[in-house]
RODO-2510 file (C-alpha; in nm, 4 decimals, decimal comma):
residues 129
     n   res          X          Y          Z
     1     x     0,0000     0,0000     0,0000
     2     x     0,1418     0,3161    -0,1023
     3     x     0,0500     0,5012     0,2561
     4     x     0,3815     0,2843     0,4275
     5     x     0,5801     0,5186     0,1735
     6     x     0,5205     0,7820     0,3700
     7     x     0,4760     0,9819     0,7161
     8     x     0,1965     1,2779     0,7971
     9     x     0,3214     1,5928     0,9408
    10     x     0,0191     1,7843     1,1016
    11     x    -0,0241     2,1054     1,1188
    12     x     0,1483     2,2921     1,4172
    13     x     0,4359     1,9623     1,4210
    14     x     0,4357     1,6691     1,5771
    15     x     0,3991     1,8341     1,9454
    16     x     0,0492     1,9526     1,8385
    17     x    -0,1085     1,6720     1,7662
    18     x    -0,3437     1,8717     1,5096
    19     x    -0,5792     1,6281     1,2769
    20     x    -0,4905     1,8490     0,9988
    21     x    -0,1792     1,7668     0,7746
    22     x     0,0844     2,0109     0,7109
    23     x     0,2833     1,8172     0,4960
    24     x     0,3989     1,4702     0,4046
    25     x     0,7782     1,3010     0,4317
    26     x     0,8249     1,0480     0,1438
    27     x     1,1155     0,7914     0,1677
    28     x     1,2778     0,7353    -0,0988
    29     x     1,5748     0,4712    -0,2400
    30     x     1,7548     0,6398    -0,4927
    31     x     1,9191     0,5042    -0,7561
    32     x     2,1666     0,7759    -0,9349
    33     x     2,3313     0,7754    -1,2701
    34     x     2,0525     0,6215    -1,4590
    35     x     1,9380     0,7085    -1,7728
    36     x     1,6364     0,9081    -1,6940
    37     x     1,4560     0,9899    -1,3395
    38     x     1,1511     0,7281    -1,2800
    39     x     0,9325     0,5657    -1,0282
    40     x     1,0909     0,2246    -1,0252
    41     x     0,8675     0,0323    -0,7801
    42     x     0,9148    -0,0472    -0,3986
    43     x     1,1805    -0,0938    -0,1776
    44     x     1,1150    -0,2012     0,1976
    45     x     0,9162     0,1284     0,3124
    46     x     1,0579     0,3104     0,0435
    47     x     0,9102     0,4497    -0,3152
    48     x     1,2096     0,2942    -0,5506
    49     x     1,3405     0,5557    -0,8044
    50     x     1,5879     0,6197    -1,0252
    51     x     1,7893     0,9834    -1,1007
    52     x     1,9579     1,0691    -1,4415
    53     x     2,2584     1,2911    -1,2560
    54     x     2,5405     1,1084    -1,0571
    55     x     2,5634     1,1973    -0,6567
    56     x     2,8063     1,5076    -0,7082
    57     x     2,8128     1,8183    -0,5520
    58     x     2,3963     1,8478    -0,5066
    59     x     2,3039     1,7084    -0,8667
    60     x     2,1396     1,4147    -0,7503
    61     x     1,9449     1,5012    -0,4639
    62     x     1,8401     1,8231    -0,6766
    63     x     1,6642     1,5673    -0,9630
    64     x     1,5328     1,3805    -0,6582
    65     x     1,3573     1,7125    -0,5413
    66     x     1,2176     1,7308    -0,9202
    67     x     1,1506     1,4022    -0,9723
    68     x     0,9058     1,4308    -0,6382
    69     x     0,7732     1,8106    -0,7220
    70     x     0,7100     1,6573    -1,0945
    71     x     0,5015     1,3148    -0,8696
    72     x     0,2889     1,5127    -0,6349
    73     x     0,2438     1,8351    -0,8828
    74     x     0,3594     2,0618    -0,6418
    75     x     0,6566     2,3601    -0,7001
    76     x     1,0071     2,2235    -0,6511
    77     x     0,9927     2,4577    -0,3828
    78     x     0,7155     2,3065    -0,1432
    79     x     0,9799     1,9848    -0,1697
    80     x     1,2766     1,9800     0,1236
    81     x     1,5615     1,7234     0,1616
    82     x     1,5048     1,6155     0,5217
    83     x     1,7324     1,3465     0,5602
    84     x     2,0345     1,1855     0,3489
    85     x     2,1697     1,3881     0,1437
    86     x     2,5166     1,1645     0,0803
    87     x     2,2565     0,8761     0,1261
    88     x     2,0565     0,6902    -0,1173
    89     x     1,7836     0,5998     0,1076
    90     x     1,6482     0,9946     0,1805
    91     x     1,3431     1,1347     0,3303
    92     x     1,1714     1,4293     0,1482
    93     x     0,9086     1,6627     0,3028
    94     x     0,6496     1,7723     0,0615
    95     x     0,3848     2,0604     0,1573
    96     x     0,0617     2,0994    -0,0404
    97     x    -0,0183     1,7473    -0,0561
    98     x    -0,3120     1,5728     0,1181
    99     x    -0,2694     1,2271     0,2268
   100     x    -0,5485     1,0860    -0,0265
   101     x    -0,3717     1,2640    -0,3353
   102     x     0,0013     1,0957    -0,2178
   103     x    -0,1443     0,7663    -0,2324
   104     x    -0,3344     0,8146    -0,5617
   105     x    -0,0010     0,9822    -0,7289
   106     x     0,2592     0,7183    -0,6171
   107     x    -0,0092     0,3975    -0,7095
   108     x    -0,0050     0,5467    -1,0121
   109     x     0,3366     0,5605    -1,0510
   110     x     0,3792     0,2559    -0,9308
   111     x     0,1216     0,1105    -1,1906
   112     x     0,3407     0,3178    -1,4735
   113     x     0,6278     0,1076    -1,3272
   114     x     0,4835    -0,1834    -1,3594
   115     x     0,5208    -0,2525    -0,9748
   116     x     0,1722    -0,2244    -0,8537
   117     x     0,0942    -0,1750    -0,4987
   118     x     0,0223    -0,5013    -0,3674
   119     x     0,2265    -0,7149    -0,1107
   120     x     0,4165    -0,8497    -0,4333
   121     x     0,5816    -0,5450    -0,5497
   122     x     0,7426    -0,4714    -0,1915
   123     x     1,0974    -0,5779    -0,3347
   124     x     1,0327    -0,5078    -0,6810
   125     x     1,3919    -0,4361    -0,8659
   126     x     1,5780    -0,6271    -0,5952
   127     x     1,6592    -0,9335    -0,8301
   128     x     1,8818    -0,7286    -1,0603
   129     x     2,0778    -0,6077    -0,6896
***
């Protein structure tokens, strides 16, 4: 299911304990250096993906930011790096997205991929690893 890709962050933070989402973090596995940027399929708790620009000085986690903004149709700007930036697994925070539209946009990605959502695809791409 597409909603273990992700955390909520309600409004106010975590201390608040608001109903209301602020934003959500997305963890990704990033794959740099491949030909083009894509939703791959699943990996673990992760949304799978794959990043045309090689991990140097910024380039990759930059098309990571784009490749999410470009997912959730949001500005690249409402997208922040939260976590792993000389990492491939990474968390991103993305504002302007409610729960219900992340898990419509990634299962479609995911169906684009070819991974689906179901139990099956949790460790899609791991056979060529």
């Amino acid at each position: 299911m597409a909603e273990d890709l992700f955390d909520l962050e309600p409004r106010g933070g975590v201390e608040a304990g608001s109903d209301e989402v602020a934003a959500i973090v997305l963890r990704l596995h990033v794959q740099p250096g491949a030909g083009r940027a894509a939703v791959v399929g699943r990996r673990g708790d992760a949304l799978h993906v794959r990043v045309a620009p090689r991990p140097v000085e910024g380039r990759a986690n930059a098309a990571c930011v784009e490749l999410v903004a470009e997912l959730f149709d949001v500005a690249p700007a409402r997208v922040e790096l939260l976590s792993g930036a000389r990492s491939r697994e990474k968390r991103l925070r993305v504002e302007g997205v409610s729960p219900d539209r992340a898990r419509g946009a990634i299962a479609a990605a995911l169906d684009r991929a070819g991974a689906g959502s179901g139990p099956a695809s949790r460790h899609a791409g791991r056979a060529a690893h």
